[in-house]
Phi, psi and omega in degrees: 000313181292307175329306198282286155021267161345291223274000167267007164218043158284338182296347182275306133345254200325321154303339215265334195276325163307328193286302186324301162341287195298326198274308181302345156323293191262353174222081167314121179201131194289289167337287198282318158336318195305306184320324189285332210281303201296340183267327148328338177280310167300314159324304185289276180021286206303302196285329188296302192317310183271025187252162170289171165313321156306293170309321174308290164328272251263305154355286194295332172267334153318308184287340154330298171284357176267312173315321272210311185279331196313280169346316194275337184270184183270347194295157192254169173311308189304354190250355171246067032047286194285325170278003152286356187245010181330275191246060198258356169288318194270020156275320162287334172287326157245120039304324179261011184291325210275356188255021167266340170280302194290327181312320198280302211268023174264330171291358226341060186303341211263333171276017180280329189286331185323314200270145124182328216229334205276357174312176167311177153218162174254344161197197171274342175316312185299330184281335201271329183276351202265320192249002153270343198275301193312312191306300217292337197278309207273328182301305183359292206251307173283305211078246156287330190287004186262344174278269219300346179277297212291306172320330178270355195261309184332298205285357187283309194281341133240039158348297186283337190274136160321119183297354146302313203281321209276307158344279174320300162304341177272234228344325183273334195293303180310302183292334187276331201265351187268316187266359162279326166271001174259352177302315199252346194293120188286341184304330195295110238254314177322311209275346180286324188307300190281002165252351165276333159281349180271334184097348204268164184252127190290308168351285233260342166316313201311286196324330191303289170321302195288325163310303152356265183322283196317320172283315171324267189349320157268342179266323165328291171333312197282331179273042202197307175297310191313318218306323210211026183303316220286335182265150170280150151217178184305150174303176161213159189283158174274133149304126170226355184282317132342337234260325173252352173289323168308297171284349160286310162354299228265327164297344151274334180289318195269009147281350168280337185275334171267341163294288165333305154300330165318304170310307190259021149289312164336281269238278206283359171235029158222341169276327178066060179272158172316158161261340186298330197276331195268306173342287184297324185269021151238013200266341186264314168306304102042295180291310171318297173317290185298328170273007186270324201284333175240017154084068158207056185280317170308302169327309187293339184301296212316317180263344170288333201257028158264304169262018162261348146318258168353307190283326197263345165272000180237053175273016198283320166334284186281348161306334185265341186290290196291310194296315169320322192262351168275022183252304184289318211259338161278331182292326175288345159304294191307327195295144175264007162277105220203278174345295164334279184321284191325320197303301164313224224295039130283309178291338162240056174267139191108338192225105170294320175293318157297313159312331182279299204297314145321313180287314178310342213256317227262299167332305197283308159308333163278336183295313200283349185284339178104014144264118181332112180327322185314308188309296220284312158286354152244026156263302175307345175278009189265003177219061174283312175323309167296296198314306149343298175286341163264314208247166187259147182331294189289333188285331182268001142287347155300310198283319175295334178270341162308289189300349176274318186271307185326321211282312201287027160271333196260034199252075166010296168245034193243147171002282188262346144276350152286309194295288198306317185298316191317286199296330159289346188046059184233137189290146194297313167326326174298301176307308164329307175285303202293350168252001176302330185271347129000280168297286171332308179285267188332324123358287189282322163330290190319302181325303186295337183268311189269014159262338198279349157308300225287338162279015149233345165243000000 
């Protein structure tokens, strides 16, 4: 009873260690770092026992392997305090994702998608591009809740189609069209990751992400269409009652996403704050402003601030995820098997195109083995320093972060390929095959773009 008691008020403990954070940001001080990383310890204390099994396994063998480096290094006790506070900005970064989600759904933006997907259609080819294109405009922003919504609208409208096909079709339309809008989404924790270890201005990434983006679109849509040319399904009458209430609906969401994005370039090339942090410190003024601006400022209270009570007291995953791997990736900076790690890209240093093909390779496979993309870019950022040094800022954040967002249609245990088996009553592996070659193909895009940087950085 006292445990359960507690652990409904860790967002207050957890906020107090992001604020620390946020005073380092701005007072660089060695003490007060030491201070977050112990409180980061604590933080992991609390959380592992309340993470799944999978984060426990992943947890244990990280800090295994962090021991394992510690040991092997020159580093004193006193220093590992600090390699727990590595990534407590991107800890802080989902804690504040959900109140960018309540703006949308106080807004009721999320019925936008409804009017968006309930037009006629003329078969299912015409329907798959219609409902990849819409995910990709709305995940931005809705997130996981724009897959479970389209999903349940899908599964309404196609009813009468054989549940392989109807299957088939949610799962490539949602999932593919969900990881197509996190390649460019600032909202994206992969893609905030891989430029807080690469260093890079999001400016000059984003066109790139959006280039990305725009051929997954197309090529999927044309394989999405052939796919499913041949089936028909019944009309549904056209919305029309709806039909300016929508555009505007849909002409306030997306001026809202370039003023968000505007803000947080603003924030990081002229304030010149980091972007994960201009990222963070800007999604609750920002969400506030935007519900005051369209008369829901009560609504946005109302729903955000229960979750995000919720979401930040149930942060234990990824807290036993990110403080784990940020143990490993500084005891392994400091390891001289450091070298080990280095060699395999050392041996093909000269051959650019293999190294991408390593990482893409290192990415699909850890993911189907049941690792986080998350995990797998902070063992490559433990060697950041190389990769770096072969590649230019922006082509290895393009590339990592592809290959990383590439995996999350196939991701066995990831999230939203868990929510979609659920709502499909489909084994996750099922799910898995039918989008690896997806991820794979998207993969070698991410690839195709970032040799195509390199003639130019």
């Amino acid at each position: 009873m006292i445990v359960r008691y507690i652990s409904n008020y860790l967002y207050i403990f957890y906020s107090f260690v992001f604020a620390l954070n946020v005073v380092h940001v701005f007072w660089t001080n060695s003490t007060l770092y030491t201070i977050i990383g112990i409180l980061g310890i604590v933080m992991l204390a609390i959380s592992f026992p309340r993470s799944d099994r999978v984060f426990k396994i992943l947890g244990i063998v990280l800090l295994v392997a962090g021991a394992f480096f510690f040991f092997s290094s020159d580093t004193t006790i006193k220093e590992i305090p600090s390699f727990f506070a590595g990534n407590i900005g991107l800890l802080f970064l989902l804690s504040m994702l959900p109140w960018m989600n309540s703006v949308v759904k106080a807004g009721r933006y999320n019925k936008l998608l409804q009017s968006l997907l309930g037009n006629n259609a003329k078969g299912l080819g015409s329907l798959y591009v219609r409902s990849e294109v819409t995910m990709v405009s709305l995940a931005a922003f809705l997130n996981l809740s724009s897959a479970t919504i389209s999903q349940d609208l899908l599964k309404e409208q196609l009813k009468d189609v054989k549940t392989k096909v109807k299957n088939s079709f949610i799962l490539m339309a949602t999932l593919r069209g969900y990881s197509l809008a996190l390649l460019w989404s600032p909202l994206e924790i992969l893609l905030a990751t891989s430029i807080f270890i690469t260093g890079a201005n999001y400016l000059e990434v984003l066109p790139w992400m959006l280039l990305i983006a725009v051929l997954g679109i197309s090529m999927d849509s044309f394989i999405g269409k052939m796919m499913f040319r041949k089936h028909e399904i019944e009309a549904t009458p056209s919305i029309e009652k709806g039909t300016g209430k929508s555009g505007k609906k849909l002409f306030q969401f997306i001026t809202a996403l370039v003023l968000f994005l505007s803000v947080v370039v603003f924030l990081g090339n002229v304030i010149q704050l980091d972007f994960l942090f201009a990222v963070t410190v800007s999604i609750f003024p920002f969400a506030f402003t935007w519900a005051v601006l369209v008369k829901r400022k009560r609504s946005f209270l109302q729903i955000g601030w229960p979750t995000w009570k919720w979401k930040t007291n149930h942060l234990s995953n990824f807290i036993v995820l990110l403080l784990s791997l940020s143990f490993l990736t500084e005891t392994l900076n400091a390891s001289p098997y450091l070298k080990y790690l280095q060699d395999p890209l050392i041996a093909l240093e000269g051959s650019p195109l293999l190294i991408m093909l390593f990482i893409q390779a290192a990415f699909l496979v850890m993911t189907l083995l049941g690792v986080h993309p998350l995990a797998t870019m902070g063992i490559f950022g433990g060697v950041s320093e190389l990769l770096i040094g072969t590649f230019p800022e922006v082509t290895l954040t393009i590339l990592l972060s592809a290959c990383a967002i590439a995996t999350v249609p196939s991701a066995p245990y990831g999230l939203i390929v868990t929510i979609t088996s659920v709502a499909l009553r489909m084994n996750p592996y099922q799910i898995v095959l039918r989008n690896l070659p997806y991820s794979i193909l998207l993969g070698f895009l991410g690839i195709g773009v970032s040799l195509l940087t390199l003639l130019v950085y």
